[in-house]
VEXZA-409151 format. One record per residue: residue number from 1; residue in three letters; chain; x, y, z negated of N, C-alpha, C in turn. Coordinates in steps of 0.05 Angstrom, whole numbers, plus 5000, padded with zeros to 4 digits. Layout:
<recs>
i; aa; ch; npx; npy; npz; capx; capy; capz; cpx; cpy; cpz
NUM; ALA; A; X; Y; Z; X; Y; Z; X; Y; Z
...
</recs>
This chain:
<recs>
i; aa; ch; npx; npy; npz; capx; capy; capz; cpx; cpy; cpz
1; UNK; A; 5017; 4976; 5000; 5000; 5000; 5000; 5018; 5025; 5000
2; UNK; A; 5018; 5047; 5024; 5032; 5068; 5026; 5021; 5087; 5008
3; UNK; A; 5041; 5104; 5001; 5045; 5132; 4981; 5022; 5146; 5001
4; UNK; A; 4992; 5153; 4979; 4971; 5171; 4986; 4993; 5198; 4977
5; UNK; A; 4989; 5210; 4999; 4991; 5249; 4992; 4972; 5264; 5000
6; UNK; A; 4966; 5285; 4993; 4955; 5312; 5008; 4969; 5330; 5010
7; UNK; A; 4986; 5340; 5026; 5005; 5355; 5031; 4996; 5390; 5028
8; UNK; A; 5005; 5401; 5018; 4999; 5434; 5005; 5018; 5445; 5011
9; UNK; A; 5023; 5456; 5032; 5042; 5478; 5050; 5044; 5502; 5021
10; UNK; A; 5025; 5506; 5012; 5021; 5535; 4999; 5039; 5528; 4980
11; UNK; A; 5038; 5507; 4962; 5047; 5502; 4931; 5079; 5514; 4929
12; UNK; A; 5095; 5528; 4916; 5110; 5530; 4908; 5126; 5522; 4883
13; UNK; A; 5150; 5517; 4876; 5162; 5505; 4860; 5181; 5528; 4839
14; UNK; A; 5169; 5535; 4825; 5190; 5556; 4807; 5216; 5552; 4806
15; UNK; A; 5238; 5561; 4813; 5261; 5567; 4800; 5273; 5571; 4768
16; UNK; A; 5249; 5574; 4764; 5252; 5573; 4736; 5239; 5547; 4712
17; UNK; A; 5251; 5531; 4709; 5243; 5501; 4698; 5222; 5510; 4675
18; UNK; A; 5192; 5508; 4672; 5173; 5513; 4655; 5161; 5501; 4637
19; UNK; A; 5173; 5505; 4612; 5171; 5477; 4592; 5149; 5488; 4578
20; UNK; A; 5141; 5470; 4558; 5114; 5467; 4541; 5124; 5480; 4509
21; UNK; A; 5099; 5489; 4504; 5103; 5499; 4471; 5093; 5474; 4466
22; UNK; A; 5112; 5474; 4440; 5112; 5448; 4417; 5079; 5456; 4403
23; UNK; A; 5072; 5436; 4404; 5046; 5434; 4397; 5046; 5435; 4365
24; UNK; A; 5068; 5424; 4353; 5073; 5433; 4321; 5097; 5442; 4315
25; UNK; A; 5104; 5461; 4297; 5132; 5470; 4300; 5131; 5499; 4310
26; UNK; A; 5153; 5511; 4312; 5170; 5535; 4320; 5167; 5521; 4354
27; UNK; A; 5160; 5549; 4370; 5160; 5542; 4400; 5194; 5540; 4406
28; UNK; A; 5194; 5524; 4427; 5215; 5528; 4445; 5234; 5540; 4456
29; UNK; A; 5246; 5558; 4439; 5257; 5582; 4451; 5270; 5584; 4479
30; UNK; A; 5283; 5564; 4491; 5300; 5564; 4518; 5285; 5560; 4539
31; UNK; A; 5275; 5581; 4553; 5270; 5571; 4585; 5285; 5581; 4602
32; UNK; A; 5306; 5578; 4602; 5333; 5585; 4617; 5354; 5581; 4608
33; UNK; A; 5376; 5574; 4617; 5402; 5583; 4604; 5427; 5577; 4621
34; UNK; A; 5449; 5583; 4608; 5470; 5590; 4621; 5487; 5574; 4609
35; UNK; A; 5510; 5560; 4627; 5528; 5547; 4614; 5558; 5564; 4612
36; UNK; A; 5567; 5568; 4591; 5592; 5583; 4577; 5609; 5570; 4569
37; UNK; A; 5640; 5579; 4567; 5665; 5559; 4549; 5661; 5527; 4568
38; UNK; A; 5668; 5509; 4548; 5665; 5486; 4558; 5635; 5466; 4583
39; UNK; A; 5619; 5489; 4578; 5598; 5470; 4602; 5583; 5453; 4580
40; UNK; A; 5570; 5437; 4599; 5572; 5417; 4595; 5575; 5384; 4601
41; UNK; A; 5584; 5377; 4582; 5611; 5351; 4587; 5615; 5331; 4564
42; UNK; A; 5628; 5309; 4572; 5630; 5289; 4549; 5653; 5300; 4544
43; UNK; A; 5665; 5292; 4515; 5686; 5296; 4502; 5702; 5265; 4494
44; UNK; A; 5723; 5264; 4489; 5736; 5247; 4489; 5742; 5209; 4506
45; UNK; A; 5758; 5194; 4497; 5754; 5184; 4470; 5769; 5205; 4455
46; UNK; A; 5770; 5208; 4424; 5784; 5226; 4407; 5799; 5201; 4395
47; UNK; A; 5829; 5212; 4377; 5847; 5192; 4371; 5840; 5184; 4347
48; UNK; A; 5849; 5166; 4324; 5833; 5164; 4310; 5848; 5175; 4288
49; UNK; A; 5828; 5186; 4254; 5836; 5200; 4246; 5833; 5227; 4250
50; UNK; A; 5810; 5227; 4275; 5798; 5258; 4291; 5794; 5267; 4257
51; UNK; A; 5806; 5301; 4262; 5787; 5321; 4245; 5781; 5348; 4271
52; UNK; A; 5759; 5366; 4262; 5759; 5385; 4283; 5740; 5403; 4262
53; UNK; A; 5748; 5435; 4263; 5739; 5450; 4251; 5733; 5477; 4272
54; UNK; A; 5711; 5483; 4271; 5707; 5501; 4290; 5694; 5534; 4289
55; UNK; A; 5684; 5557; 4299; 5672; 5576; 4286; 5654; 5573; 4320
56; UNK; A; 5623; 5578; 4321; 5615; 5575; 4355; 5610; 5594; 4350
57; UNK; A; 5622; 5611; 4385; 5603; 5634; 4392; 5589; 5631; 4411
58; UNK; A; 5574; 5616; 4409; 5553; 5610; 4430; 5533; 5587; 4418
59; UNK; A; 5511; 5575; 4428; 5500; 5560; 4419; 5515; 5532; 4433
60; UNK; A; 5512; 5509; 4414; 5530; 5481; 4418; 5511; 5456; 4415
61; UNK; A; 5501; 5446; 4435; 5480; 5422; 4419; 5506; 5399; 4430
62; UNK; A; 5507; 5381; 4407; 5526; 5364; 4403; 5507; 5338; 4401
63; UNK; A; 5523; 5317; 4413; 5502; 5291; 4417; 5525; 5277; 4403
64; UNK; A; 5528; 5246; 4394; 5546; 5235; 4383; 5548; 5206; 4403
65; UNK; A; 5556; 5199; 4418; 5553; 5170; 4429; 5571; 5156; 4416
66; UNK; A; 5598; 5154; 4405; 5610; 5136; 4392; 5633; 5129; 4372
67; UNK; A; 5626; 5123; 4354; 5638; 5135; 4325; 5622; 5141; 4303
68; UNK; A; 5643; 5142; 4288; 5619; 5152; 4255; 5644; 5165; 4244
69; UNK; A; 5635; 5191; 4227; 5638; 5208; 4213; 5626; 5224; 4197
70; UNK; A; 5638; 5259; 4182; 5617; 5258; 4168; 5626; 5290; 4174
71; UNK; A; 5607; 5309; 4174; 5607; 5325; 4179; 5598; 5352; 4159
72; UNK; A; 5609; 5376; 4166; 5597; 5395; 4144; 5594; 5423; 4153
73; UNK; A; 5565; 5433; 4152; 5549; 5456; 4161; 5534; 5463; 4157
74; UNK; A; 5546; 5489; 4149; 5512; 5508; 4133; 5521; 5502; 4095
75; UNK; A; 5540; 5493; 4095; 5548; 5480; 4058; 5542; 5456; 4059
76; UNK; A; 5526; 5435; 4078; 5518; 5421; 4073; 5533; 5396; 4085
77; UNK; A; 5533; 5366; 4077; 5549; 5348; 4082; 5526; 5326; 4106
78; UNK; A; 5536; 5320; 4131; 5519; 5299; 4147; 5537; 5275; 4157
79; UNK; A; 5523; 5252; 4144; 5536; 5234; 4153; 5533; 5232; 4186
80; UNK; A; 5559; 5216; 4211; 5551; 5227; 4227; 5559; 5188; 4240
81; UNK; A; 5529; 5192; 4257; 5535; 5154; 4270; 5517; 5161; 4302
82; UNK; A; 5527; 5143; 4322; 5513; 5141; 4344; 5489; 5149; 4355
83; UNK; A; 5488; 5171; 4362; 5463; 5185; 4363; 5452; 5209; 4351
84; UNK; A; 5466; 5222; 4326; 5467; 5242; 4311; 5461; 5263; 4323
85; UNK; A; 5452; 5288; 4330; 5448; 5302; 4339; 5446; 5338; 4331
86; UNK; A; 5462; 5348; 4334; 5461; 5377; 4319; 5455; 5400; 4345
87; UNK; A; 5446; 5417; 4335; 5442; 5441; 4347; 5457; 5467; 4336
88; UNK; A; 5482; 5477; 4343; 5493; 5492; 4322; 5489; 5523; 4341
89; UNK; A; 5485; 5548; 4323; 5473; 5573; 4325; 5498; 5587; 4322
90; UNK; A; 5498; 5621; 4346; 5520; 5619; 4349; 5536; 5635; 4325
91; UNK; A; 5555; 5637; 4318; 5561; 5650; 4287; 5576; 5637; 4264
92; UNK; A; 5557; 5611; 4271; 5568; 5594; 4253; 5586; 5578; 4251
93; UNK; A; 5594; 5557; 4229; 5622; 5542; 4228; 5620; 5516; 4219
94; UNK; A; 5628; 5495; 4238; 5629; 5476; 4223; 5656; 5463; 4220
95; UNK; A; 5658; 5433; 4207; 5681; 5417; 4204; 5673; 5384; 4201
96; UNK; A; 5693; 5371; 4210; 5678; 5339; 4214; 5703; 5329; 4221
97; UNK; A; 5703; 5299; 4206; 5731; 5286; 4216; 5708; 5248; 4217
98; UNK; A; 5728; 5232; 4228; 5720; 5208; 4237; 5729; 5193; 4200
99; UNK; A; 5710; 5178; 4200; 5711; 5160; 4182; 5717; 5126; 4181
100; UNK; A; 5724; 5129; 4214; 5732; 5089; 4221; 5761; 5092; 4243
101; UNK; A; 5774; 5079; 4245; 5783; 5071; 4267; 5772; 5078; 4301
102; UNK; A; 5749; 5076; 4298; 5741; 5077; 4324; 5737; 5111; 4343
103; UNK; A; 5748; 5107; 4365; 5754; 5138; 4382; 5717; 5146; 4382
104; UNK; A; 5716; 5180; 4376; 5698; 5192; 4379; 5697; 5196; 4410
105; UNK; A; 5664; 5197; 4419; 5654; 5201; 4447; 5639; 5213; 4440
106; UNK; A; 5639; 5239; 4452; 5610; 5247; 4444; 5596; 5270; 4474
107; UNK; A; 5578; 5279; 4469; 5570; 5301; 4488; 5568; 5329; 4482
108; UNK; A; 5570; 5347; 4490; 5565; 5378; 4477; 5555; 5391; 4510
109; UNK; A; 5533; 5408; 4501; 5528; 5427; 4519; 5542; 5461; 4501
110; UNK; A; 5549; 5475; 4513; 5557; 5506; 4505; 5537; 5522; 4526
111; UNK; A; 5526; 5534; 4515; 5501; 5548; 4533; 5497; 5577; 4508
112; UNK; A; 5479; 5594; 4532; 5470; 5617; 4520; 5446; 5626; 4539
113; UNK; A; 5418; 5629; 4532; 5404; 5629; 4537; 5403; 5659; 4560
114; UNK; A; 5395; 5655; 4579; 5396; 5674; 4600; 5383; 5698; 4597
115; UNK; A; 5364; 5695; 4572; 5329; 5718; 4567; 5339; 5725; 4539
116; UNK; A; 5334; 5735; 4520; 5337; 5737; 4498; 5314; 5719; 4481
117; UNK; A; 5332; 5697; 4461; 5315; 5675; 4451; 5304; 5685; 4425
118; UNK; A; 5272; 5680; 4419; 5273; 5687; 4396; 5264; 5656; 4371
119; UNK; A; 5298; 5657; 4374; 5304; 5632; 4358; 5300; 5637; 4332
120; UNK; A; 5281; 5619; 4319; 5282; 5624; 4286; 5300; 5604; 4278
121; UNK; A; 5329; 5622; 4265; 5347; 5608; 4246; 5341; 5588; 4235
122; UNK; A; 5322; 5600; 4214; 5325; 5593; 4190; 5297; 5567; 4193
123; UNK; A; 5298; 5548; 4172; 5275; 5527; 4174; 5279; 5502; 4200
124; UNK; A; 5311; 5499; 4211; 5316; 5478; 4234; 5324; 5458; 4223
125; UNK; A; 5323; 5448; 4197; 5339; 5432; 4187; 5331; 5407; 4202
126; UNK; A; 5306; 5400; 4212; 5308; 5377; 4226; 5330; 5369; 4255
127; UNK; A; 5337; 5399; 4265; 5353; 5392; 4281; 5378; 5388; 4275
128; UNK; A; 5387; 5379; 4258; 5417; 5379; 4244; 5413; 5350; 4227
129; UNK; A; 5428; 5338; 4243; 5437; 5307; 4237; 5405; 5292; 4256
130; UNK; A; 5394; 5298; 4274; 5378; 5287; 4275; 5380; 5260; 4291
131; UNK; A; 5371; 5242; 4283; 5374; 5217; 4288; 5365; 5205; 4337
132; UNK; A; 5376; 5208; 4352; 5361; 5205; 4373; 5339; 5186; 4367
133; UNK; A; 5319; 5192; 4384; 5292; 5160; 4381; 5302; 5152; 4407
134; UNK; A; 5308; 5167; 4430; 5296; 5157; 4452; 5337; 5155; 4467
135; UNK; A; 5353; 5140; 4443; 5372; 5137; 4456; 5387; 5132; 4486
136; UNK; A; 5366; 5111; 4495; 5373; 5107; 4528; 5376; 5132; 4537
137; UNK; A; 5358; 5147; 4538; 5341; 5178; 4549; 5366; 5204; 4545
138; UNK; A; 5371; 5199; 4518; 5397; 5226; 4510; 5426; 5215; 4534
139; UNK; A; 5430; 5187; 4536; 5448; 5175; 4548; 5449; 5191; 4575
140; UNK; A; 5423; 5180; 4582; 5427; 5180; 4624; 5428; 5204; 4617
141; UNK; A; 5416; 5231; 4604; 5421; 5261; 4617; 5440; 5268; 4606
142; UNK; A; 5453; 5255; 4590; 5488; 5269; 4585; 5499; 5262; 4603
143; UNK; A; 5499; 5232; 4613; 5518; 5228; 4642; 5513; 5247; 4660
144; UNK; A; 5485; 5251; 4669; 5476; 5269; 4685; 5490; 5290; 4692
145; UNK; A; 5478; 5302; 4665; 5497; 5327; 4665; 5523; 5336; 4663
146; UNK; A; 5547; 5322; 4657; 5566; 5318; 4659; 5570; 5308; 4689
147; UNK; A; 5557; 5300; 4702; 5576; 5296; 4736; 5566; 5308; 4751
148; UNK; A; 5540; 5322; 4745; 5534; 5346; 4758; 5547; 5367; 4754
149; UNK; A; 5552; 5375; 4733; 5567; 5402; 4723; 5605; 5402; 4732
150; UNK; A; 5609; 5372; 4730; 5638; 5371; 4739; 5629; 5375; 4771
151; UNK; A; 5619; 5375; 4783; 5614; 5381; 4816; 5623; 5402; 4825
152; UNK; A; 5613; 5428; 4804; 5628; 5460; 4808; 5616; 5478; 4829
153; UNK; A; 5592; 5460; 4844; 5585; 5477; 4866; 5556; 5485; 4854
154; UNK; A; 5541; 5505; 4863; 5513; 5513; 4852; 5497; 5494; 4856
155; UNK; A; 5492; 5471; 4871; 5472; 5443; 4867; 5479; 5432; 4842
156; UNK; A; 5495; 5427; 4832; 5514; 5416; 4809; 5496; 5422; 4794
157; UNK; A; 5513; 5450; 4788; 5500; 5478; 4767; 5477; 5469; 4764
158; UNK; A; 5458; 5474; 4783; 5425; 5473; 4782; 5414; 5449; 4770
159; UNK; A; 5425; 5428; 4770; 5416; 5405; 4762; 5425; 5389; 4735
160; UNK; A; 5452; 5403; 4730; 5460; 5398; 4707; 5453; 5419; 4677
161; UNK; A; 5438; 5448; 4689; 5422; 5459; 4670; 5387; 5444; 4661
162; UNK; A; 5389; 5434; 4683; 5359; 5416; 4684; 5360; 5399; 4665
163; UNK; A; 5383; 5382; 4669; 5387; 5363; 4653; 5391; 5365; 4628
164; UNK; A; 5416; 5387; 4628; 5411; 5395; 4596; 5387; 5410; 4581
165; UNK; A; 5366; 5420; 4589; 5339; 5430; 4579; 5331; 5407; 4575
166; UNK; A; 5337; 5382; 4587; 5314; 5360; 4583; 5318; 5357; 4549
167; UNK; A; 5346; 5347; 4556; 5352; 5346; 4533; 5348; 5360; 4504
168; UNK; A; 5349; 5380; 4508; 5347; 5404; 4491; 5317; 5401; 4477
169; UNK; A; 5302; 5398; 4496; 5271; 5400; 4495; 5259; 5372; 4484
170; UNK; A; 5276; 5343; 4484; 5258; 5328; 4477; 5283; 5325; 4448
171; UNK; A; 5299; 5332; 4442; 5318; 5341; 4412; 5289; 5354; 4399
172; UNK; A; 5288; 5367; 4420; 5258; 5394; 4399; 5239; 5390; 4389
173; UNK; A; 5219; 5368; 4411; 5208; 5353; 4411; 5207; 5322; 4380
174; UNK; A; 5231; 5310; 4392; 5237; 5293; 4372; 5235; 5297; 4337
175; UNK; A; 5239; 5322; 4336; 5244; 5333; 4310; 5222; 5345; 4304
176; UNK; A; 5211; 5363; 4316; 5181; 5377; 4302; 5154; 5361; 4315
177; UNK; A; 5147; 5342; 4327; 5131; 5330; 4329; 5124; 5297; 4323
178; UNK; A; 5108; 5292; 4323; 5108; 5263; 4311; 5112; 5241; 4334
179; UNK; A; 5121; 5223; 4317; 5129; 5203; 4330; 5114; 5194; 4354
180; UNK; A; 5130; 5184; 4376; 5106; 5181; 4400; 5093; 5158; 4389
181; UNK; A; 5068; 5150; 4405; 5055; 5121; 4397; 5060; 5105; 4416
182; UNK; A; 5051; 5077; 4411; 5069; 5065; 4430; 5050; 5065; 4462
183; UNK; A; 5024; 5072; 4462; 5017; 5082; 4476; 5031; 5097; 4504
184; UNK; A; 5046; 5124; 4483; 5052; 5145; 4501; 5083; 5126; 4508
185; UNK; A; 5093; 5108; 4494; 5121; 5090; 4505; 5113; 5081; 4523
186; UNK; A; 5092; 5070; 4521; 5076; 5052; 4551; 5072; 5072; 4572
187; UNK; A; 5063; 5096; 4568; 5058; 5110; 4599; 5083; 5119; 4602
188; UNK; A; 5108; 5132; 4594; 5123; 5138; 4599; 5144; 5112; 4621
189; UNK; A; 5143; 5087; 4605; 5142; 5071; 4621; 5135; 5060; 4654
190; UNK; A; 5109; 5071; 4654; 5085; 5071; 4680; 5110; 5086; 4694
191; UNK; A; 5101; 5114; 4682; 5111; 5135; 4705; 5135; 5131; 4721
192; UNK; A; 5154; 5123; 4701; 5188; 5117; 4707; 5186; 5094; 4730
193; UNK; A; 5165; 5077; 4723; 5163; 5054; 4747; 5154; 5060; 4775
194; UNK; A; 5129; 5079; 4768; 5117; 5089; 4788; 5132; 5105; 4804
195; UNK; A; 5155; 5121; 4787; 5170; 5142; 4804; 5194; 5124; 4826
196; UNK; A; 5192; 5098; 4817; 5219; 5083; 4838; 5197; 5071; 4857
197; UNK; A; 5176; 5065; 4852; 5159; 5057; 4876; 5139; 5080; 4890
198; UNK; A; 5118; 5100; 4876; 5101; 5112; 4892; 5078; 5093; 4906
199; UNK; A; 5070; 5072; 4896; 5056; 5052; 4909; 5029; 5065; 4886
200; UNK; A; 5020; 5076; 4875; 4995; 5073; 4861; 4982; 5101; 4869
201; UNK; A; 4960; 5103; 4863; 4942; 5127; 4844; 4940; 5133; 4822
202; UNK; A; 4938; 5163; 4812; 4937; 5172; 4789; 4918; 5149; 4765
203; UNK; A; 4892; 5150; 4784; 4875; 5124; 4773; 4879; 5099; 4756
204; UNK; A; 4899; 5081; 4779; 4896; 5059; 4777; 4922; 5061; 4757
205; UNK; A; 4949; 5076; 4746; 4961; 5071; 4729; 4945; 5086; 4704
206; UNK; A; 4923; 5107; 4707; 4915; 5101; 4682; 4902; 5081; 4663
207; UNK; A; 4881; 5063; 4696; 4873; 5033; 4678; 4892; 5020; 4667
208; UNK; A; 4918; 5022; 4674; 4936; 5000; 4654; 4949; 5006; 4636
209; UNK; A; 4931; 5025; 4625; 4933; 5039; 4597; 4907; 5040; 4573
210; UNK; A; 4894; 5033; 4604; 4864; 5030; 4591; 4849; 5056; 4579
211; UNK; A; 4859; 5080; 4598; 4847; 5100; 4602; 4835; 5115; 4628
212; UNK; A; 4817; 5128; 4615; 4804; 5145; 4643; 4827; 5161; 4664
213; UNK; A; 4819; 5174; 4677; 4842; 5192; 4702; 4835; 5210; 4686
214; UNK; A; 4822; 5230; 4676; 4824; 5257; 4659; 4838; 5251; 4626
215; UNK; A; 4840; 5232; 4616; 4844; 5220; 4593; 4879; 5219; 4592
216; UNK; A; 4884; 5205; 4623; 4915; 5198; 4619; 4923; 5221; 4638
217; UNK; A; 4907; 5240; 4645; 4920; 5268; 4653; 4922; 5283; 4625
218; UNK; A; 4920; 5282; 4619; 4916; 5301; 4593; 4938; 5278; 4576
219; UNK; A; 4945; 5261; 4571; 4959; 5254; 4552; 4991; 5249; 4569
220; UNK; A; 4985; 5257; 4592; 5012; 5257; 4605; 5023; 5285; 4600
221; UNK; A; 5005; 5306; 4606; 5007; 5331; 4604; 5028; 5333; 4572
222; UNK; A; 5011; 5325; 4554; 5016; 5329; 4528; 5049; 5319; 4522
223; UNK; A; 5056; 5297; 4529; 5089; 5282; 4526; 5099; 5301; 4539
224; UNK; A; 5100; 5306; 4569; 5112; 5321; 4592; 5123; 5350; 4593
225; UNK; A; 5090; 5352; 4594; 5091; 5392; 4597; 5075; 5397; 4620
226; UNK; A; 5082; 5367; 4642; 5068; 5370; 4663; 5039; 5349; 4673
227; UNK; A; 5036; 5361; 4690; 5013; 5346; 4705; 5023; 5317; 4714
228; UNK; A; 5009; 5292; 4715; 5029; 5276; 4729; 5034; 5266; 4751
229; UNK; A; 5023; 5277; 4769; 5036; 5287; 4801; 5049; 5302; 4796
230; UNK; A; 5051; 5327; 4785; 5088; 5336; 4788; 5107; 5329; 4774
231; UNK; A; 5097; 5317; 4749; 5120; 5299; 4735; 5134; 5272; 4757
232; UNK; A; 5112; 5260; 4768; 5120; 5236; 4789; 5134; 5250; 4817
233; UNK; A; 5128; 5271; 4813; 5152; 5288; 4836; 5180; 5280; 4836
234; UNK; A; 5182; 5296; 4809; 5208; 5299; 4803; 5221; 5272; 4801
235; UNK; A; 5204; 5254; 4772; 5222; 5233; 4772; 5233; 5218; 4803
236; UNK; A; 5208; 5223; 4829; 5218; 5201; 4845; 5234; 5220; 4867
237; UNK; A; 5237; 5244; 4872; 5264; 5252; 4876; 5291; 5263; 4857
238; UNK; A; 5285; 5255; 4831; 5310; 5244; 4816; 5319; 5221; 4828
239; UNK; A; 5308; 5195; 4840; 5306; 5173; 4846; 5323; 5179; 4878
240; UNK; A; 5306; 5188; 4886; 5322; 5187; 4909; 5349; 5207; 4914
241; UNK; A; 5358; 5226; 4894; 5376; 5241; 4895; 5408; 5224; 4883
242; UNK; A; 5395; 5195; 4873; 5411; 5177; 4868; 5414; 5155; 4894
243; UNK; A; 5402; 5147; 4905; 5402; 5127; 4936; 5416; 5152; 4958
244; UNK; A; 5414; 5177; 4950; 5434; 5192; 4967; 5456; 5191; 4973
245; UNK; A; 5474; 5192; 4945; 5493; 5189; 4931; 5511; 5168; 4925
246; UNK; A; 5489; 5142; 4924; 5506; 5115; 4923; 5502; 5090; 4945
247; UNK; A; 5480; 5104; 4965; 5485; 5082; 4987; 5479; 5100; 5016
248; UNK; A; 5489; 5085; 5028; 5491; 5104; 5057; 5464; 5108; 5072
249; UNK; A; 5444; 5092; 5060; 5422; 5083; 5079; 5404; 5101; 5087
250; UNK; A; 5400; 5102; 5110; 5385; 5129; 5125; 5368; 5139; 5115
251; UNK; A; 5356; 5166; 5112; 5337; 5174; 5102; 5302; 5156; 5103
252; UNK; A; 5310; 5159; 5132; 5281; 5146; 5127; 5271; 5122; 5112
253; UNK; A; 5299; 5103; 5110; 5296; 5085; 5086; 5294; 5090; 5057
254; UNK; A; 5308; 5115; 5048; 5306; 5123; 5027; 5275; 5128; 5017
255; UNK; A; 5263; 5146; 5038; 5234; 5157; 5033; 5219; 5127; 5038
256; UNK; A; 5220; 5107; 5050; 5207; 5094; 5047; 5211; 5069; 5021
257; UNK; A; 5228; 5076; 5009; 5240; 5059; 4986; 5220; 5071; 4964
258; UNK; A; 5215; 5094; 4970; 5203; 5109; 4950; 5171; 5111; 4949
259; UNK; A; 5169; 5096; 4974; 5140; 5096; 4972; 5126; 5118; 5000
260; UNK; A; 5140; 5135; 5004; 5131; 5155; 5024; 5132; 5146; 5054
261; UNK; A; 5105; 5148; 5066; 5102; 5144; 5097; 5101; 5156; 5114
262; UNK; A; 5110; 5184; 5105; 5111; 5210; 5124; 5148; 5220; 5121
263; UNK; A; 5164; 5211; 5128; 5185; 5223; 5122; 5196; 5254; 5119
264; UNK; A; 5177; 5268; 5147; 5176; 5296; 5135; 5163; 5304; 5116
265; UNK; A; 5142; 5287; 5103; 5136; 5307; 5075; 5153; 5293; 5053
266; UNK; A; 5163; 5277; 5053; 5189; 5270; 5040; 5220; 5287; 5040
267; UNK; A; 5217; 5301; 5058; 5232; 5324; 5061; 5223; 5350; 5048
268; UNK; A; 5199; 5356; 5055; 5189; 5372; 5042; 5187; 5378; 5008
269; UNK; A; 5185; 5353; 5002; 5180; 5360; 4964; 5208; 5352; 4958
270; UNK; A; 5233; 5348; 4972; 5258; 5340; 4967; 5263; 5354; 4964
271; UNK; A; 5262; 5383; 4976; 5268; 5415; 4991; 5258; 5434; 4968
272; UNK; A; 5228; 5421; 4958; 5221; 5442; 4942; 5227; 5436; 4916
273; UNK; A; 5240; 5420; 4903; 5239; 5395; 4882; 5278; 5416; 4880
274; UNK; A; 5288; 5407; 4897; 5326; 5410; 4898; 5328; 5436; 4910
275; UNK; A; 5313; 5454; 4924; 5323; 5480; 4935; 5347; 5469; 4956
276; UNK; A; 5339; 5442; 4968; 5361; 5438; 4997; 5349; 5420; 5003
277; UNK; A; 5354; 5412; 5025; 5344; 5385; 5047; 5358; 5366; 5030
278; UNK; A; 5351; 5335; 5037; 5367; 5305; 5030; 5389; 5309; 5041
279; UNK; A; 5392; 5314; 5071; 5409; 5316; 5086; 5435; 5326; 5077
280; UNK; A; 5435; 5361; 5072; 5450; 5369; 5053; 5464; 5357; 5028
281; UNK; A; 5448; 5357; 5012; 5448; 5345; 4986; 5468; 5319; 4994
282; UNK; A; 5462; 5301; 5008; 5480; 5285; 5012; 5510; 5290; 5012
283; UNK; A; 5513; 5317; 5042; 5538; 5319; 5044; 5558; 5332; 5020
284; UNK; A; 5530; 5349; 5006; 5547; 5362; 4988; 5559; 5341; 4957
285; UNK; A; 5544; 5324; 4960; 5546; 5298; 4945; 5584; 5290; 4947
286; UNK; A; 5585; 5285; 4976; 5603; 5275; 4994; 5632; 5288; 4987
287; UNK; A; 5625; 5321; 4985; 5642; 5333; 4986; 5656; 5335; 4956
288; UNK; A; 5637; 5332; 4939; 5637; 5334; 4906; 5630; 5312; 4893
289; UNK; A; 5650; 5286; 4894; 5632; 5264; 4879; 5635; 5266; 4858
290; UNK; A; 5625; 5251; 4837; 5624; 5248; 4809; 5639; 5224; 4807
291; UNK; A; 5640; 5223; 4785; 5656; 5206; 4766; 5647; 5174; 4764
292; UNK; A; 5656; 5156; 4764; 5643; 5123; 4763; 5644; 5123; 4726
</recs>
């Protein structure tokens, strides 16, 4: 069964990535930002015996992928293991050394919001030491964004701020909202599947949730931010911005891997989705690879 579309010449795609207020909590402050100092990038392995003491002038969200330590910020002491997660404000100071043998890996974005944020300081304590839920998830967009950002060219750029908002936003998420249900694990599931095939209707993946089409619009909305036709946008040219990249196979195979039977409107939401053709995107791929 081929990918139903209705193709909308009119629709436009913001330049500017449009995230959701936290439904509980302090809103969102970042809908933009800028990467400063180091980028963002993985860090190490570190030797062991790591200590590192620092003062940021900028904001620093730090991810932990491997190692344990223990860390100290704000006066306060955090034990620090696989997945840890801090958000540090710019001003401040921390210090942290490794507590095993084993080399620290970790991720850091250095960013400064493009708008003026009106970040409330004070009352984040959940974002400091916060435990990842959705570990796989913090993983792929640190890689992400690290071999997009090592690319250096403005496609890079563009995709590796993407990536790091994701991040940023489900840190935000994770911490001031409640736990997903396993429900919303299950559609998030759907979608990710649906985004490598494009074989369904909005419909028929809400019955296998055992909800209505307005029911699992609305609870897609709610996890997302978005609708889930434009959430299934993106994920399935995320999808294909990877078959660009790692196999040679013609476009039109690509779009049809994906579910699409019109190859030019597979061009089209590629175009409006990346701000460039596949075509491009490829060479510029070509010209700038990433890292294995």
């Amino acid at each position: 069964m081929g990918y139903k579309h209705t193709p909308s010449p009119k629709r436009k795609f913001s330049r500017t990535v449009q995230l959701p207020r936290s439904a509980k909590g302090p809103t969102f402050p970042f809908n933009e930002i800028k990467f400063v100092g180091l980028g963002g990038r993985l860090h190490g392995p570190t030797p062991p015996s790591w200590t590192w003491k620092t003062t940021f002038p900028h904001y620093n969200f730090w991810f932990l992928i491997r190692g344990e330590g223990k860390l100290r910020y704000l006066g306060k002491n955090y034990l620090l293991k696989p997945g840890s997660c801090f958000l540090f404000t710019p001003g401040s100071r921390a210090s942290g050394r490794s507590t095993t043998n084993e080399p620290f890996l970790n991720f850091s974005i250095h960013f400064l919001p493009t708008t003026k944020a009106l970040f409330p300081h004070k009352g984040l304590d959940q974002l400091l030491g916060h435990k990842a839920c959705r570990m796989n998830l913090f993983l792929e967009l640190a890689r992400h964004c690290h071999e997009t950002y090592k690319r250096g060219d403005e496609l890079g750029q563009h995709q590796a701020r993407f990536a790091a908002l994701q991040m940023l936003l489900q840190l935000w998420r994770e911490a001031f909202e409640p736990m997903p249900q396993k429900e919303d694990e299950k559609i998030m599931e759907i979608l990710s599947e649906e985004g490598r095939q494009g074989t369904c209707a909005i419909p028929d993946l809400a019955r296998q949730v055992g909800l209505s089409a307005s029911q699992f619009t609305r609870r897609v909305h709610r996890i997302t931010g978005m609708a889930p036709r434009e959430y299934l946008i993106r994920e399935r040219i995320g999808h294909a911005c990877g078959l660009l990249v790692e196999t040679s196979r013609p476009l039109s195979d690509v779009a049809e891997a994906l579910g699409y039977t019109d190859l030019s409107y597979f061009v089209r939401q590629f175009q409006a989705v990346m701000k460039t053709t596949p075509a491009r995107f490829r060479r510029q791929s070509a010209n700038h690879p990433v890292l294995s």
